[in-house]
Structure formats: C-alpha cells, structure tokens
N, C-alpha and C positions, 0 to 999 in steps of 0.2 A: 492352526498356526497361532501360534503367540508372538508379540512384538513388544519392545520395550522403546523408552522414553531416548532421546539423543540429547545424550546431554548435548510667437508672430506678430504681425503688423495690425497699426491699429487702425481701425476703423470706427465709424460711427454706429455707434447703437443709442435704445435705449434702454435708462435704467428701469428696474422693477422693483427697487428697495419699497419697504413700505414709507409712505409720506410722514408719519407721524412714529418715530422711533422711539424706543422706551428709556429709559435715562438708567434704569438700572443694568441694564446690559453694555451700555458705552462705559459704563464705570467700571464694569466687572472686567473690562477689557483694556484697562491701562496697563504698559509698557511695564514688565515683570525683568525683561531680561534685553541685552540691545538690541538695537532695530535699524532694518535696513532700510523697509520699504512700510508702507502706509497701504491699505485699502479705504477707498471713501466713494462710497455711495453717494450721488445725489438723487432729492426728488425729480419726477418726470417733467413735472414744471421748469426746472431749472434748466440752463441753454446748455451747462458743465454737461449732461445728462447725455447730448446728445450729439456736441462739439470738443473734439480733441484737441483744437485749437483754444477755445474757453477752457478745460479743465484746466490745460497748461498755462495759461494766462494766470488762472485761478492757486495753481501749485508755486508757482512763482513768488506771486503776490501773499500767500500765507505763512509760505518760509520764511520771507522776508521778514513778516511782521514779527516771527519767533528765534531770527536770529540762525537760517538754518538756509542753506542753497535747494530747498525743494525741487523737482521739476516731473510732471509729467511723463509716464514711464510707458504706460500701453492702457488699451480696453481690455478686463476683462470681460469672459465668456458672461458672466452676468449682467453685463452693463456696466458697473464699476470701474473707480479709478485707478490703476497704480500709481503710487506718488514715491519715487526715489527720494531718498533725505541726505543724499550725497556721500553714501559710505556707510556706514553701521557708528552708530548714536549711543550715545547712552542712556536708559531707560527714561530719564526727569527731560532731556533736551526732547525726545522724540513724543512725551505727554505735552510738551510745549507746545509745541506745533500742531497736534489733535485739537489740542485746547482750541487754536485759533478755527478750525475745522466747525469743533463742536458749535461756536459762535456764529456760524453760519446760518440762517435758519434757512437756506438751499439744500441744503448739506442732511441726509437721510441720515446716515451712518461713519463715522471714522474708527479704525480698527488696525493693531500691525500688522504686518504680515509674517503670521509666529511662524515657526520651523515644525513638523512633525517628525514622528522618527519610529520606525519599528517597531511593534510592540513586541514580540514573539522570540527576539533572537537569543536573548540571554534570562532561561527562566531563572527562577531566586529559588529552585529546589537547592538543599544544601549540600546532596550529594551529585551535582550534575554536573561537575568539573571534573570528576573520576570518571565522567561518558565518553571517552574518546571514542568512541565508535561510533557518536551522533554528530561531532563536529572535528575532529582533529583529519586537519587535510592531506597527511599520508595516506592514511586508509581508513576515516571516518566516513559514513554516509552523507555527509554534507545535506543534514538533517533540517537545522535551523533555518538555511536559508529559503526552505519550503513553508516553513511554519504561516510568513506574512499569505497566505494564498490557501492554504487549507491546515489543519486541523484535525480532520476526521471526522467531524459533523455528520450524523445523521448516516454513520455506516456501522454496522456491528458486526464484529468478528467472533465466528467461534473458534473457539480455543478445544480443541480435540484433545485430550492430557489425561492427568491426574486427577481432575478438578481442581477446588478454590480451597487453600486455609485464608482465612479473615485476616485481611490486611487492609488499615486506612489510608494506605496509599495507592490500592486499586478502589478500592470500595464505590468509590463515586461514580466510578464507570462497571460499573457489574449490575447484568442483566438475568432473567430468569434463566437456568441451563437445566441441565436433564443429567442424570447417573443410569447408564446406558449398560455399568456390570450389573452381567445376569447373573453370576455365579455367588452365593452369602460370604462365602469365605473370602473369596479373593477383595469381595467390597470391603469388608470390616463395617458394615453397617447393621448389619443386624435382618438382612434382606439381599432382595435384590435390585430390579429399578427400580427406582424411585424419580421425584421432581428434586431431590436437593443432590446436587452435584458436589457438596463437600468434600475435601481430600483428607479421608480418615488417618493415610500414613502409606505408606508402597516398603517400609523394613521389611526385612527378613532377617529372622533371629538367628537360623544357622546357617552352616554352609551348604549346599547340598537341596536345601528348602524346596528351591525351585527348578530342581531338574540336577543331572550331572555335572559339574564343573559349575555353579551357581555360589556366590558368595553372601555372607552372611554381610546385609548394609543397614545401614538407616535409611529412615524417609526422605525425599529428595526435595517434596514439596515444588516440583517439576513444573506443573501447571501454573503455579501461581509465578515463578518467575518467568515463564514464557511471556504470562499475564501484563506484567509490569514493564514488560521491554516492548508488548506492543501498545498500551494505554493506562501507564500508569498517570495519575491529576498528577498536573503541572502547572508550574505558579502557584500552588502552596503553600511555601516557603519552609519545603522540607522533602525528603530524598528523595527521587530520580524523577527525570523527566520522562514519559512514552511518548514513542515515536507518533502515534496517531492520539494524542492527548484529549480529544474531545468525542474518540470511538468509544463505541460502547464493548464491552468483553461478553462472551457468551461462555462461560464453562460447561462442557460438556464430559463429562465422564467416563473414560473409558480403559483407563490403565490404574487399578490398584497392586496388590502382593502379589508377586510374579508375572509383571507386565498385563496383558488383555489380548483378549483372543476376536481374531477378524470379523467374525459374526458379531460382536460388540462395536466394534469401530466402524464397520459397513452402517450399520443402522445410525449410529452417530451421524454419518456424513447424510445419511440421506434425510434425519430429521431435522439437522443443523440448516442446511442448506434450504427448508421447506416440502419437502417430503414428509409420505406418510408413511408411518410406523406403528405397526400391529400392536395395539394395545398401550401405546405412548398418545397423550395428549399434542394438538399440533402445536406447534413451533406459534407462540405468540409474534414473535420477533428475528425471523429466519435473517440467516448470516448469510449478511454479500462476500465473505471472506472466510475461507477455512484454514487453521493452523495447525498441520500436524508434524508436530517436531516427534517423530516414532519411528518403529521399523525392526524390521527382519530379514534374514538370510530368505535369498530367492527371489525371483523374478516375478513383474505383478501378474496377480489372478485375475480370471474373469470375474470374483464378487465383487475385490478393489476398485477394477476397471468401469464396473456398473454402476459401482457407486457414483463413483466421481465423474462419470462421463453424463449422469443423471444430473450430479449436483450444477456440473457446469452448465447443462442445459438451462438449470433454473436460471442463471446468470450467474452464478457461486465462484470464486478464484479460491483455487485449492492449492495454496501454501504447504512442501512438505520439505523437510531435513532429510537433504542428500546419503547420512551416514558416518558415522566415526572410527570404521574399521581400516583407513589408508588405506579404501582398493576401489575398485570400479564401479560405480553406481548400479551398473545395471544389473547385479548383483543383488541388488535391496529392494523392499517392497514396503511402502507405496512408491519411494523414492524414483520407481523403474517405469511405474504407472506413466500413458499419456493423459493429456490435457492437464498436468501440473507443473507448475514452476518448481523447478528441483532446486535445491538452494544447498553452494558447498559455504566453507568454511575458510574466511578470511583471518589472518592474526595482525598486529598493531604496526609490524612493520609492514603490512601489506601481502605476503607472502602466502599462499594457502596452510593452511593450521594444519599441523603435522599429522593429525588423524582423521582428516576428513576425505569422506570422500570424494571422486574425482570424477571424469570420463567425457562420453562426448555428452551424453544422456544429462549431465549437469548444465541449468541455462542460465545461471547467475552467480555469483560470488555477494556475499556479506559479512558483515563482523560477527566473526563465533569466539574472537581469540583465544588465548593458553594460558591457562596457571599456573603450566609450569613450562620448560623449554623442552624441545622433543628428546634431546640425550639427559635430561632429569629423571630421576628417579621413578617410576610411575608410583602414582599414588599421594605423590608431596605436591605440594602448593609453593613454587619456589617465585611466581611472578602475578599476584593476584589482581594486581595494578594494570595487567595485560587482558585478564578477562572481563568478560562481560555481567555486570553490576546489576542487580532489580533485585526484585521484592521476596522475599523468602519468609522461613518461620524456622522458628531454633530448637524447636520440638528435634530428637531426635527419632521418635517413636510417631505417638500422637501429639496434636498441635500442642504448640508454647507460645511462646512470644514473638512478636513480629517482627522479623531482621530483616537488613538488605545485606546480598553476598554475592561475590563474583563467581560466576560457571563458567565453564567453556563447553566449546559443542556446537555441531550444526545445528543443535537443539536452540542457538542462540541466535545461529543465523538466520532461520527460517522466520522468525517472529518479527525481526528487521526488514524484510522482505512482506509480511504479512501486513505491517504498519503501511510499511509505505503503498500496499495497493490498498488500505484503508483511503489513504489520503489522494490517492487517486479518484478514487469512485468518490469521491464527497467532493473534490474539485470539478469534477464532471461524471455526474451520475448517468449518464448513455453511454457510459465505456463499455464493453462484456469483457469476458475475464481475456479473449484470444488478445483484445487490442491493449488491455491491462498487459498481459504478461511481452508484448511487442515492446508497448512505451520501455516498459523495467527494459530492455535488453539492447532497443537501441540508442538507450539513452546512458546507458554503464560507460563508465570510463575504465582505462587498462589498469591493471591491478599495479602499486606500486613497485613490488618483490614480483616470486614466479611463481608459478604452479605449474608443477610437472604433472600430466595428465588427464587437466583440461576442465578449467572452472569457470566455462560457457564465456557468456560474451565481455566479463569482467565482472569489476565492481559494481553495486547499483546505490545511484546517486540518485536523491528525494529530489533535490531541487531541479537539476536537469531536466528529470521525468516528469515531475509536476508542470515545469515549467513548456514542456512541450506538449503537455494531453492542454492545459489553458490557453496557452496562444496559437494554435491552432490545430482544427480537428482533424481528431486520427485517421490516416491514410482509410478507406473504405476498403473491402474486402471486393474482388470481380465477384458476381454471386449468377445462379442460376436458380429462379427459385418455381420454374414449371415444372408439375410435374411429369413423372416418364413412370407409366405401370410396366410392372415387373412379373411378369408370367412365368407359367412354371416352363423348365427349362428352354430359358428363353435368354437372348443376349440385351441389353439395351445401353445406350449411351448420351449421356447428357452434356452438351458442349458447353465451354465461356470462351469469350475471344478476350485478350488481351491487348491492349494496347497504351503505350504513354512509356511504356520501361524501358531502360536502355540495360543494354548487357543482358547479363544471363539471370535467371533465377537466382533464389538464395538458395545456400547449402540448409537451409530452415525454413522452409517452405510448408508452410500450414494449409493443412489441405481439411476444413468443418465439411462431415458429411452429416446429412441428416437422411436416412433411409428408414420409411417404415415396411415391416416385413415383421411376419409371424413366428419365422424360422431360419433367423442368420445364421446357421449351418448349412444353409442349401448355396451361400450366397459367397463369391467370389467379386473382390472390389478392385478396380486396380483404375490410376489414375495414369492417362495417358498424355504424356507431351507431344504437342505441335508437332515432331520427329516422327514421331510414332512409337517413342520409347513409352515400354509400360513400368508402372513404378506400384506394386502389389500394395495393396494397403491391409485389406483384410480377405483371407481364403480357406473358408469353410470351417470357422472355428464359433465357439458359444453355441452348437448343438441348439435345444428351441427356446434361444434367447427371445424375445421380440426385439425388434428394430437395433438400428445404428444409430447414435448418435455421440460423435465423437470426433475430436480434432487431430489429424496426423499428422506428423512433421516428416518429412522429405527431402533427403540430396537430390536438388534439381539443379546444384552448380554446375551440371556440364549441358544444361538446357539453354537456348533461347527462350529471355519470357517472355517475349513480343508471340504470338499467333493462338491459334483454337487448343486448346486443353480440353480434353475429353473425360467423365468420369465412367468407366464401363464397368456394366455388373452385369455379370453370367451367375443366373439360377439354374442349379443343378440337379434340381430332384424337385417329384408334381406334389401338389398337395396341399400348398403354402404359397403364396402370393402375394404381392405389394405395390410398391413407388418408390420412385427415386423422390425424397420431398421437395430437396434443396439441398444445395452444396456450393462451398466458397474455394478458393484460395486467398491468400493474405498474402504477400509478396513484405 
C-alpha cells in the first residue's frame, strides 16, 4: 500500500529584607514610569517591620515630608510594606518620597511597585499577523493565550513526512531524524536508509509516473511545512510563529517520488516513538508526539494498528490527518486507525474545509483552511490569505531558496493539533497520550460555521486545554490492574466498579486494555456493562500477533456508568496462554 502526503488583610509579620542594602540596586530602581504604590522593606530591627500600626505612622509621616498623602496599604507575603501614594504619581514626585525612604536608615529597601505584563502574547515574527489560525477568535486556536504557561519545553515531535529542506526558521528546533525510504529510487538519495532525513524533492516529471490517473507535480516540500506550523523559532523577528515554539522537531522520512509504502511508515512510527528497528540505530531522542499528516484509501491494517498501538504504549500521541477526499474517514488509513487523534479540517470562517474529511471516527477539528473557495476553480489560488502559512522552499524540483507559503489540508490541521499536545506534555509531563487526547476534546469549543458529517467534539482551543491539564489533574482512569491468567479455552473476567458519575456513560467511552498473550487470534474481547450488555472490542483477529495493547472507544450512551464493568475474554483454541495485565476505562 502506498500513501501520500494531505495536503487580603494585614497582619503582623516579620521582615527578612537583608539589613544592609546595596545602593546600587535602589538606584537601578528609580520611578521610570508612574507609580501607584511603593514597596519598602524594613530591617528586622525596626518596630515598621513588625507593626502595621508603626508602618502606617511611618507612611504618613514620609509622604508628608515629600509633599505626597502616603498611607499604609497591607503586609506583604515577604514582610514588606505596601505604601499607597494616593493615586498614580508621576515618576520625579514618586523618587521624592523613596528619597525620604531611602533616608531612613530602618528602612532595608524602597522600590515601585512596577506593573508586569505577558511576555508571549504578541511575537515580533514578521509574518505572524497573516496567522489567523493561531489567534483570530472566529476560528483561530486561541494559541497565544497558552503561550504564558507552556511553550513546548522539553517535548519533541516527530514529524512522519517528507523530511526537512533547510530552513532558518525551523533550524533552531531540528533534532537528529532518520530517512526510513527503503527503496534508492523513490529516496532520490542515492541509497536507501540512511541517518539524514533530507527532503530530496516528492516531483514527478510526467503524468502517469506514479501509477494510473497520477499527475505530473513538483516538490511540495510537505514536511518542512508541517515542521514550521508545529515549532517554527519565535520571537525572531522574522516569519511565523509555531505553535509549540520551544519543541524540538524530529524529521523522520518516509514519503519521497510516489508517496511511501507502509513498511516505511510502520517502522518510522515504531523508531520515532522509541522502538527498535532492525538495522536502524536507536532513537537518541524518541518523540512524545507523532505527526502524520498522510494516507490512503481503506480501512486501517493490523501493521498500522501495531505500530501505533505500540507507540502509544511507549507513551507516544499519534497525531494523524483525517483526509482531503470530502468523504468519511473511516475510509482512510491511518486516519481510521485506533488510539489516534483524527484531526478534520477547519476553514477561517469556521466551517469545515470543503475537502476534508469527515464522520463519527473524526475526534477534533483545526485550522487546515482554503486557497481557494470550494465552487473555485480547482487548482487556482483564489484566497491564499485563508490558508495556512509556514515554512517552505521554492525549489520546484530539488531544494532552492527558503520561502514561506500558504497550504491548505488536514495536512495542516493535524500539525495544529500535534503542537498543541506538544504543549500539553511540557505543561504536565505525567499526561499519557488517552488523557492528552480527553483534555483536546473536552476542552474544544463549537465550530463557529457547520460541518456536515461530523468534525468530533469541535474546535481545539490551546488555551482552554492547557489551561485545564494545569489547574487541575486530569480526571484518573477506573483501572484494574490484577492480573487474571488466561487458559486455553477458557472464559475469564476482570471487573472495575464505578462509582462518583452521574448519568450514563459517554458515547466515547475509552476502554485501554492491556492483554498479554502469544496468540491474539485465539482471543475474543468484549467489555461488558453493569447491564449485562456486551460491547465486542476485539474477536479473533491478528492471527499469532503477541498480546493486546490498545485503547478502544465505545458507544456506552445508553449505559449506566455508575456499577461493576466487566472486561471478558474467551480463549478459543489450546496451545497459547496468557493474562489479562490490566485494563481501564476513562469516562
């Protein structure tokens, strides 16, 4: 199979100021701009230090002498005084009063009390006011107002694509990656893997090139704008801002001339993620985050499914693009795949993007937006200002010069999506990918336009979601984590009780099993409700895979979630044997 690229009150304390303050630091601290209030430190010595009543005597009495109604405002948490200066001052009157401070020799420290302010919200890239898909509150991710809180620190994503042409606007965040085509011709490198993950070019010279009905294109340089939307350097002071600005990017290789074939991409995810790969070096720097903006006709496979049910295990969030063929997801591969975040395609008015795709199997919406309007001509560029902007190269062939150009595509959405569970995991590194991809979905807001056919739980908002995995931790999963051996043709059942839910289940009900066994073909899984209802998860397929492990989603909306949840496995055939290891629900 081959896949291609998508597009208070004061108290007494005391002070701790040091007793003997440096003179060059109260100078460095004179009134630059008005001033409201005063901080002043006395020494421990001093009565101000430990009487609210003295400070206030004391605020009183040095206003006065500068001409200024002082007075006594509260304790700070240091010991410190607030000293109101009756209003907002102007810089010379408010050193006036210091002054009298400074004279003090009670007196530790006098200092304003400056204003701080955001650093994050408005980068000075040049091209980052053409981002409306980072801040415009139609249907921008509401990007910025995450930024005061994470970053992307200390997470790397790999980028699954084309690989990297050089560009200095990714450069800063590019980490060692791997070129995963096997095949010399389709790399254009002169081999086959290799450690350098370069993106040689994906043209095709004619039509026809690459199979029946194939068109003769140029390089798309695919990768490297994926690259740039999810951590391009910011603050610069030059073109675009990424969403996850301080993530690191992994390039990984695996779509050159005629897209890449799933024995390429399977190993990608499993070396990306930390896995081992026959005759690949390991992963110096394994990605908490995988990006695959790709895909193909058809439903996912068991290699797909192993991969990524592997990577997730390692704790990996696999990032994929829903599809641009305007039909039903479930349709597409990896797109179809469990334990991934499917990601459709938003446009600027909010609406879903006229060629994305769609369905229940879709669990998010982001901005992919259009270049052109959907009754536009195909092929023209009639509203570039609507798509989505990063980093490229003007090479039409082999590399040139390094441009930024607008795409459109769930190839655009998904790296939006990819960012921000960057900045997830770097905000709270104990997240795993099930409660990562929860936060994105219960924290979406409704798409401003429509979407006909179903673009999961909405839009997904940075700040929201950041804002809820930090201020407090994510809901826990029920878990069972005894084991239950699993004999051959033998039935066995592992309960969790419920309890604290009100109502029913969700119609997305994640049910992580973790089963080892030699021969998940023998092996029949089905989770059973409090009812007695059974809800099949897996039955007698993957032949002599080893074990299960892997997260299923579940219509349990017509369940009570309150009572005992059963997970029952019937082994069908002797020979092969196991355990139930552990298994959750996430409500």
């Amino acid at each position: 199979m081959s896949v291609t690229l998508l597009a208070g009150t004061a108290t007494a304390s005391v002070a701790v100021a040091s007793e003997t303050p440096a003179a060059a630091p109260a100078a460095a601290l004179a009134p630059t701009v008005p001033v409201e209030n005063l901080i002043v430190g006395y020494k421990s010595s001093a009565s101000e230090a430990s009487s609210n009543s003295a400070a206030a005597s004391d605020a009183t009495a040095k206003g006065k002498k500068a001409g200024k109604k002082a007075k006594f405002d509260r304790r700070l948490g240091t010991g410190a005084a607030l000293v109101n200066l009756g209003g907002t001052v102007a810089p010379a009157e408010a050193a006036d009063v210091m002054a009298q401070f400074r004279a003090d020799p009670d007196v530790a420290y006098v200092e304003p009390d400056t204003r701080a302010y955001a650093t994050a919200v408005t980068p000075n890239d040049t091209e980052y006011a053409k981002q409306w898909d980072l801040f415009e509150s139609t249907a921008g991710m509401n990007v910025p107002a995450a930024w005061d809180t994470t970053t992307g620190s200390g997470v790397t994503v790999a980028v699954i694509d084309t690989g990297y042409v050089a560009h200095s606007d990714a450069a800063p965040n590019i980490v060692a990656g791997y070129d995963f085509i096997s095949t010399a011709s389709y790399a254009r490198d002169g081999g086959g893997r290799d450690s350098n993950p370069a993106d040689e070019g994906d043209w095709n010279a004619t039509d026809g090139e690459c199979g029946v009905g194939s068109k003769a294109s140029n390089s798309s340089w695919h990768g490297t704008h994926v690259a740039g939307t999810i951590a391009a350097a910011t603050n610069n002071s030059k073109g675009i801002a990424g969403i996850a600005y301080n993530a690191k990017i992994q390039p990984v290789r695996v779509l050159g001339k005629c897209g890449g074939s799933t024995s390429d991409i399977v190993d990608a995810i499993t070396w990306a993620s930390g896995g081992s790969v026959a005759g690949v070096p390991a992963n110096a720097t394994p990605a908490k985050v995988i990006n695959m903006s790709l895909g193909g006709p058809g439903a996912c496979g068991t290699s797909y499914q192993n991969a990524i049910n592997a990577a997730v295990a390692r704790g990996t969030t696999v990032v994929v693009a829903a599809g641009n063929s305007n039909a039903d997801a479930a349709g597409y591969s990896p797109a179809s795949c469990n334990n991934v975040i499917n990601v459709a395609a938003s446009n600027r008015a909010g609406d879903r993007s006229y060629y994305s795709n769609y369905g229940s199997i879709i669990d998010i919406a982001a901005p992919g937006g259009e270049t052109r309007r959907a009754t536009d001509t195909p092929g023209t560029v009639t509203t570039p200002e609507n798509a989505i902007l990063s980093t490229l190269n003007a090479g039409t062939t082999t590399p040139g010069s390094e441009i930024y150009k607008p795409y459109q595509g769930t190839s655009m959405a998904a790296p939006h999506v990819a960012g921000l569970a960057a900045l997830l995991k770097s905000a709270n590194s104990a997240l795993t990918p099930a409660q990562i991809e929860t936060a994105i979905k219960n924290n979406a807001r409704p798409l401003a336009g429509t979407c006909t056919g179903g673009c999961g739980a909405g839009l997904a908002d940075a700040a929201a979601t950041v804002a809820a995995v930090t201020s407090t931790p994510p809901a826990p999963a029920f878990e069972n984590t005894t084991d239950f051996t699993i004999g051959d043709n033998t039935t066995v059942e592992s309960p969790i009780t419920v309890t604290g839910k009100t109502g029913n289940a969700p119609a997305a009900l994640k049910v992580g099993v973790n089963i080892v066994h030699s021969y998940i073909g023998d092996l029949k899984v089905d989770l059973v409700a409090p009812d007695g209802s059974v809800y099949t998860l897996h039955n007698r397929t993957g032949s002599g895979t080893d074990n299960i492990n892997q997260v299923y989603t579940v219509n349990a909306s017509s369940e009570v979630a309150n009572g005992t949840w059963k997970l029952r496995v019937n082994d069908n055939a002797g020979g092969d044997t196991g355990k139930i290891d552990s298994w959750n629900l996430t409500f």
